[in-house]
C-alpha positions in Angstrom: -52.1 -46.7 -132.9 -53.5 -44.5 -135.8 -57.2 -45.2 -136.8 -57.8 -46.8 -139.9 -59.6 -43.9 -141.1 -55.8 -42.1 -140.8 -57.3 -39.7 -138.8 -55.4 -38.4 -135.7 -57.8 -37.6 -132.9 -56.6 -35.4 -130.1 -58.7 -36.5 -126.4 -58.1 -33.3 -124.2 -59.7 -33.8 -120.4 -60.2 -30.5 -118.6 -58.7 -30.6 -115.4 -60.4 -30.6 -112.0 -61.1 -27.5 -110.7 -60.0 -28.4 -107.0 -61.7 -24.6 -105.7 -65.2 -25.4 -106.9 -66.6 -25.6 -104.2 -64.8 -22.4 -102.7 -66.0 -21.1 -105.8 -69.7 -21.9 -105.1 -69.2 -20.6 -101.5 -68.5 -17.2 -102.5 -70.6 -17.2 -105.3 -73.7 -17.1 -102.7 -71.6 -15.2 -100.0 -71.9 -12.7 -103.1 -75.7 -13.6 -103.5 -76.9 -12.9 -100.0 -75.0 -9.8 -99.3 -76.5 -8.9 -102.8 -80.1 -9.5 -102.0 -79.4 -8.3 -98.1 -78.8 -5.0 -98.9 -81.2 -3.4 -100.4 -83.1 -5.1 -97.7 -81.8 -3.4 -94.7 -81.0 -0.2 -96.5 -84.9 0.0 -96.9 -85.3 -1.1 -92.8 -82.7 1.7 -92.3 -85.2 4.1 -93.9 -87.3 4.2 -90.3 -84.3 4.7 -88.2 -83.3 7.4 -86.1 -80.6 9.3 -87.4 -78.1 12.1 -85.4 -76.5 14.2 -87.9 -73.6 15.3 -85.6 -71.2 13.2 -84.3 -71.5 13.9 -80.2 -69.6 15.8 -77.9 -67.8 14.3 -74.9 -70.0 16.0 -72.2 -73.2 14.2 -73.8 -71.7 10.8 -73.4 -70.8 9.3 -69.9 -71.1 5.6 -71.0 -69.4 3.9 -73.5 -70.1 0.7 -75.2 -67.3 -1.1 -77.2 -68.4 -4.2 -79.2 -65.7 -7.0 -81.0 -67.2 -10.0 -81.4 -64.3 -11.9 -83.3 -61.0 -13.0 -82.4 -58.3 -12.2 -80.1 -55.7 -11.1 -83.2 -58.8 -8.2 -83.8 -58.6 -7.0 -80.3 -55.3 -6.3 -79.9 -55.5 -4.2 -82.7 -58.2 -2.0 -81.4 -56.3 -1.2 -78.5 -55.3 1.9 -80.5 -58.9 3.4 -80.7 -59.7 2.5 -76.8 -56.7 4.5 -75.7 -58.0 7.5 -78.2 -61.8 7.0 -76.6 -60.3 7.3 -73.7 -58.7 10.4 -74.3 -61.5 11.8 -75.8 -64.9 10.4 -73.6 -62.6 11.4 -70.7 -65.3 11.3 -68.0 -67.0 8.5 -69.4 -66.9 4.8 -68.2 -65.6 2.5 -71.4 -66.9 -1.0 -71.3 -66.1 -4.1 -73.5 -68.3 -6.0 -75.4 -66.5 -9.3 -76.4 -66.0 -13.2 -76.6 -64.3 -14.8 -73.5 -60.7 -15.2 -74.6 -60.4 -11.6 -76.2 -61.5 -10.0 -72.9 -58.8 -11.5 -71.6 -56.4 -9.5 -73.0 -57.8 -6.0 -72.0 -57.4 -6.9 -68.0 -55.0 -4.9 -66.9 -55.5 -2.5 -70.0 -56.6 1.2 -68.8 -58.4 2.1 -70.9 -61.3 0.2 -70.1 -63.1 0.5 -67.1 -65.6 -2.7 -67.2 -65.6 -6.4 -69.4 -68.3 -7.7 -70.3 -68.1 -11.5 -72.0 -70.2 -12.6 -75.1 -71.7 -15.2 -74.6 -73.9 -16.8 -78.2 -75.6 -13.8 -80.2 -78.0 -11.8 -77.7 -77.1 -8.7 -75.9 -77.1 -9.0 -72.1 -80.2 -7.8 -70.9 -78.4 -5.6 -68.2 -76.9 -3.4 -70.8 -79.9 -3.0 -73.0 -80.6 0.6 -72.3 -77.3 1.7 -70.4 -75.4 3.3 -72.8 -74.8 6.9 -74.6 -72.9 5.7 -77.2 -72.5 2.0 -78.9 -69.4 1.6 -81.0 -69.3 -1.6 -83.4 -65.5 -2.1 -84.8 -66.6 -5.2 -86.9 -64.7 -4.6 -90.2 -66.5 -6.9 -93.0 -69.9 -7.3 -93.5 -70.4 -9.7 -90.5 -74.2 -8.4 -88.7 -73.4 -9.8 -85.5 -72.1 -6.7 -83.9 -74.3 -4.4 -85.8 -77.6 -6.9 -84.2 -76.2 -6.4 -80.9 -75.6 -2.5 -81.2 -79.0 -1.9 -82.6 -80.8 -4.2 -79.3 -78.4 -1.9 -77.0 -81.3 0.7 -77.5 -78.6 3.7 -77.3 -79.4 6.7 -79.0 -76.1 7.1 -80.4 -74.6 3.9 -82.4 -72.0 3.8 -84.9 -70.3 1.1 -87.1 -68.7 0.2 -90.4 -71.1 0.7 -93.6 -70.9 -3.2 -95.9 -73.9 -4.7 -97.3 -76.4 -2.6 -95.6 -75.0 -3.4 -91.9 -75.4 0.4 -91.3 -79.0 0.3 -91.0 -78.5 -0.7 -87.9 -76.8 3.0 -86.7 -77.5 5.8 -86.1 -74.5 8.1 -87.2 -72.6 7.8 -90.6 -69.4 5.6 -89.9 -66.6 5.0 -92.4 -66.9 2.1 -95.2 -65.4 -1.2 -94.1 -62.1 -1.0 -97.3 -61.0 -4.2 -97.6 -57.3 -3.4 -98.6 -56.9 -1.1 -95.4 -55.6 -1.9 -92.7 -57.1 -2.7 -89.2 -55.9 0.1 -87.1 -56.4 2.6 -89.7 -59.9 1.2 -90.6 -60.7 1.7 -86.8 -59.0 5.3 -87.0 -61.2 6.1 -89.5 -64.4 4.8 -87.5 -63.2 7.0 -85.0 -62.9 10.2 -87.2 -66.2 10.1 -87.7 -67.1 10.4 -84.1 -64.7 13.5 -84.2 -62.5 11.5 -82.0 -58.7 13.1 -82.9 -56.0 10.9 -83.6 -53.2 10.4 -80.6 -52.5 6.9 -80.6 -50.0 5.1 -83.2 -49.8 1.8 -82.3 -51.5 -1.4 -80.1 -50.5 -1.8 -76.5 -51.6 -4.4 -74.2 -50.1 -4.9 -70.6 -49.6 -7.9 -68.4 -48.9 -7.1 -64.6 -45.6 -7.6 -63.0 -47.1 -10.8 -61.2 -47.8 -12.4 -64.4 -44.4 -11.6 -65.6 -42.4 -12.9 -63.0 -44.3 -16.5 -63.0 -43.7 -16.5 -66.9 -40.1 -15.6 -66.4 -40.0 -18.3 -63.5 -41.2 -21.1 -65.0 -39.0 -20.4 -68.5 -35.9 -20.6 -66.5 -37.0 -24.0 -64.7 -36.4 -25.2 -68.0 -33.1 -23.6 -68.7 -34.6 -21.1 -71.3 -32.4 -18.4 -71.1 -32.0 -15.7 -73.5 -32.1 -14.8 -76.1 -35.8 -16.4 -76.0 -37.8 -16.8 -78.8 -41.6 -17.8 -79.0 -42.2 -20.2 -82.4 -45.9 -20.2 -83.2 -47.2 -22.2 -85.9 -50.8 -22.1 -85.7 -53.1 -19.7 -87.3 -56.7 -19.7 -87.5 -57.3 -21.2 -91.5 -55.1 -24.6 -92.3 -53.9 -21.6 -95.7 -51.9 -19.1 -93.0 -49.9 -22.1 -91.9 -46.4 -22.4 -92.4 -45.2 -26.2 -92.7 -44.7 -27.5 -88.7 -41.5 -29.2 -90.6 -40.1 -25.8 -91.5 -40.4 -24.4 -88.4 -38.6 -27.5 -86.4 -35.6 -26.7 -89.1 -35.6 -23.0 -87.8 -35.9 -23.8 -84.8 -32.8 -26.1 -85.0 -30.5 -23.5 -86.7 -31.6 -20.9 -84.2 -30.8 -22.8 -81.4 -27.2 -23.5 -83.4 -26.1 -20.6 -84.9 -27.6 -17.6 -82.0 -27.9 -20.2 -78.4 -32.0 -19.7 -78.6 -33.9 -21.1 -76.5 -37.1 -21.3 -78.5 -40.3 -22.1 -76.8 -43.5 -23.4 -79.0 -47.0 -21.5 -77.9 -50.1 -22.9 -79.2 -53.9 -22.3 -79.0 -56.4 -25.1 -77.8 -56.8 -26.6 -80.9 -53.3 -26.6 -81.7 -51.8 -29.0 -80.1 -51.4 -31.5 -82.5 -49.5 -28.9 -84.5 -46.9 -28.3 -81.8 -46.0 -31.9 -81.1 -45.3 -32.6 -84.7 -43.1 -29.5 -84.5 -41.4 -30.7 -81.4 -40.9 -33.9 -82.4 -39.2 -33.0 -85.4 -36.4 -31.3 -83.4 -35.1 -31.8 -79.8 -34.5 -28.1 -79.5 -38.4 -27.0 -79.5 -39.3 -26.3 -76.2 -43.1 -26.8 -75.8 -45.4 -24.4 -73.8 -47.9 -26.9 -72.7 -51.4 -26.0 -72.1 -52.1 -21.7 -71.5 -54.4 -19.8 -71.0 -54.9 -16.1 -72.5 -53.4 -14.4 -69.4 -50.1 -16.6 -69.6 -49.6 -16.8 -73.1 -49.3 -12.9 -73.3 -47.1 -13.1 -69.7 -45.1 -15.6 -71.9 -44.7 -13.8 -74.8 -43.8 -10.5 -72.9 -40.8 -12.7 -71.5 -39.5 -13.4 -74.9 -36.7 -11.4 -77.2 -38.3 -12.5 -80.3 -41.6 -14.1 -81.8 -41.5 -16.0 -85.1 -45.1 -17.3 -86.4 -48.1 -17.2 -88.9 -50.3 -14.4 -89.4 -52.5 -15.2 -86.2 -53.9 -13.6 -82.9 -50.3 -14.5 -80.7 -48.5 -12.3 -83.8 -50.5 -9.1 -83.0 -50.3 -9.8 -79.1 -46.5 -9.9 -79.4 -46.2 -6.5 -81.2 -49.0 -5.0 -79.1 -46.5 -6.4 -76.0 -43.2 -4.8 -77.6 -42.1 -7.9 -78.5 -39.9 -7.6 -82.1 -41.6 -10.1 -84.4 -40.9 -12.2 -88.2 -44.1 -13.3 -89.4 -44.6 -15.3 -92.6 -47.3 -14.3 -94.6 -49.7 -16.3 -97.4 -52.9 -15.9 -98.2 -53.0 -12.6 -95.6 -52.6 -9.3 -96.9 -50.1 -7.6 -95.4 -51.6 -4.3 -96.1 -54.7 -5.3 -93.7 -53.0 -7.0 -90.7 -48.6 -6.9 -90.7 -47.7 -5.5 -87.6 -46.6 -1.5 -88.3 -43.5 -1.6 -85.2 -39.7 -0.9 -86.3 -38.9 -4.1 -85.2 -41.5 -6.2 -86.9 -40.4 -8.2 -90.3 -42.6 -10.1 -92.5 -41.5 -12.8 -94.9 -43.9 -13.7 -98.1 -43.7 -14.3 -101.3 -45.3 -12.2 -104.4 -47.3 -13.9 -106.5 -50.4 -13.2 -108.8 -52.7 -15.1 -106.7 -51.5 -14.0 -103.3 -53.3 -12.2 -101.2 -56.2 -14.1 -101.7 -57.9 -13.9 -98.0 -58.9 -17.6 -98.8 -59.4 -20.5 -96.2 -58.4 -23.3 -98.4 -55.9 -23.3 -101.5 -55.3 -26.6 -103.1 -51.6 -25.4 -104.2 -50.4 -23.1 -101.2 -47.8 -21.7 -103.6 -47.2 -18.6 -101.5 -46.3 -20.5 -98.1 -44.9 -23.5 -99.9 -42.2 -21.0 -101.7 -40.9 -19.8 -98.6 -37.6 -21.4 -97.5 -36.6 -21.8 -94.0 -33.2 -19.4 -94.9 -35.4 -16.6 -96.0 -37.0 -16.7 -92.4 -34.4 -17.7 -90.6 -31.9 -14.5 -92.2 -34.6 -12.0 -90.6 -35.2 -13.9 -87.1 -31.2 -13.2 -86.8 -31.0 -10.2 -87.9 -33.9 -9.1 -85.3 -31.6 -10.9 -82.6 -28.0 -9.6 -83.3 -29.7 -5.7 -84.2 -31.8 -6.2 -80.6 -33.8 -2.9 -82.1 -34.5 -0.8 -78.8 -38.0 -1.5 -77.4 -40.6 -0.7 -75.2 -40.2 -3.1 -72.3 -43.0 -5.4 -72.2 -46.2 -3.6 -70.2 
């Protein structure tokens, strides 16, 4: 109905901006490291400072700090085989949460684990060490806390919103758009450590691979195997559980897969909606670190999200297809000839964010798309190094 002034009167209503609050949250992320800086950088005035980076006969103990997730550790494998190489008399220790650890066992480049447990430094290593080696990436200050109370003389760690005041040599800047293995090649350079490894390695023993292979043929998974992981740390690197049951299907169809379903502790409910959309999802049940990797090394193929099992299967050997979202592929796709990765470009993607209201990038991806390079990894069977 027109007014009876004969005016036409347009009512426009902005739309909700569903990523306010992410928004705020990264408004005073910005704050803080903003105010922190110049904070530290004026602590770091009163530090002691070694102008050279050392030479391997002045260090005989090595400490080796991660405190985030397991996805991080296998892809600082890399730098431990090239301390080792270098530090060649000294004994490398790991600094790390719990499940991690795990994956650095039977790894040999590390003499000693240590777990993490909370945000203090054991007290038996305060005072132990040469050298202290922080390989957090971001601006995080956990690791830099814990590599300042080690007390070594020589400490070293990404420089991000005044986190290096907490060193004592000049490490490289944390880039955000390079990736993880070359970020910690590039810590490394500045401890004069030359370059000889290329890519992630992890090892599970011959034990742990029999009792994986075992219990996959008790339930008449024979190959080709493929492990289907759907998980992923942030709800925005997860591919739809629906999507995966239909890839599962037409892999089990069109190649005779047997495809198994790996999941973390809290992903549970994730799997069962994935295996009960599809009778041909074989679920892994409950595992821990040590048989998820003996698992994984048993398989032909691993299909997932960009998450910690994705980086444990190409540190293993294992050919994978990831699909990518929010990740940047730049910072964390595995580098192997046999690893794939399905995404879609977009002006918003990558974002690196949590929580997307749209989810555009994973949305767009159709189960073909991921399903063309899971076969083409099977039928090409790209030679690999069996799993360690």
């Amino acid at each position: 109905m027109i007014p009876s002034d004969g005016r036409v009167r347009l009512q426009i209503t902005r739309p909700v901006d569903r990523m306010l609050l992410d928004r705020v949250r990264r408004a005073a992320r910005l704050t803080y490291f903003a105010l922190r800086t110049p904070a530290l950088l004026a602590l770091g005035l009163f530090r002691h400072r070694e102008r050279r980076p050392p030479a391997p006969s002045r260090v005989s103990r090595v400490l080796v700090i991660r405190t985030d997730r397991i996805g991080d550790m296998a892809l600082t494998t890399p730098a431990l085989g090239e301390l080792r190489a270098h530090f060649r008399k000294a004994e490398i220790t790991v600094l790390a949460p719990p499940a991690p650890l795990e994956l650095l066992r039977e790894h040999p480049a590390v003499d000693h684990l240590v777990p993490l447990q909370g945000n203090r430094l054991p007290p038996d290593l305060v005072g132990h060490f040469d050298l202290v080696i922080d390989f957090t990436p971001d601006e995080a200050l956990r690791g830099a806390l814990l590599a300042r109370a080690s007390n070594a003389r020589l400490r070293v760690g990404f420089r991000a919103a005044g986190r290096q005041a907490c060193f004592s040599l000049r490490g490289a800047r944390a880039e955000r758009r390079r990736h993880i293995v070359d970020l910690n090649r590039d810590l490394l350079d500045s401890l004069g450590v030359p370059a000889t490894s290329v890519r992630p390695e992890l090892y599970v023993s011959a034990e742990e691979r029999g009792a994986a292979q075992a219990g996959l043929a008790s339930r008449g998974a024979a190959a080709p195997r493929v492990a289907v992981h759907p998980g992923g740390h942030y709800p925005s690197q997860r591919w739809s559980p629906e999507r995966f049951a239909e890839l599962i299907t037409s892999l089990t169809e069109r190649c005779g897969a047997a495809c198994i379903v790996v999941a973390g502790p809290d992903e549970q409910g994730l799997s069962r909606r994935v295996c009960d959309a599809t009778p041909d999802a074989l679920p892994a049940g409950a595992l821990s670190i040590r048989q998820l990797m003996a698992l994984l090394a048993s398989c032909d193929l691993f299909v997932g999200n960009n998450s910690g099992p994705l980086h444990v299967a190409a540190a293993l050997g294992v050919p994978t297809v990831s699909v990518m979202g929010p990740s940047d592929p730049l910072r964390f796709a595995p580098r192997g000839p046999a690893d794939r990765v399905v995404r879609r470009e977009l002006p918003c993607s990558p974002c690196q964010r949590a929580r997307c209201w749209h989810h555009t990038c994973l949305r767009s991806v159709e189960t073909d798309e991921v399903l063309d390079q899971a076969e083409a990894a099977l039928l090409m069977r790209l030679p690999r190094t069996e799993a360690r």
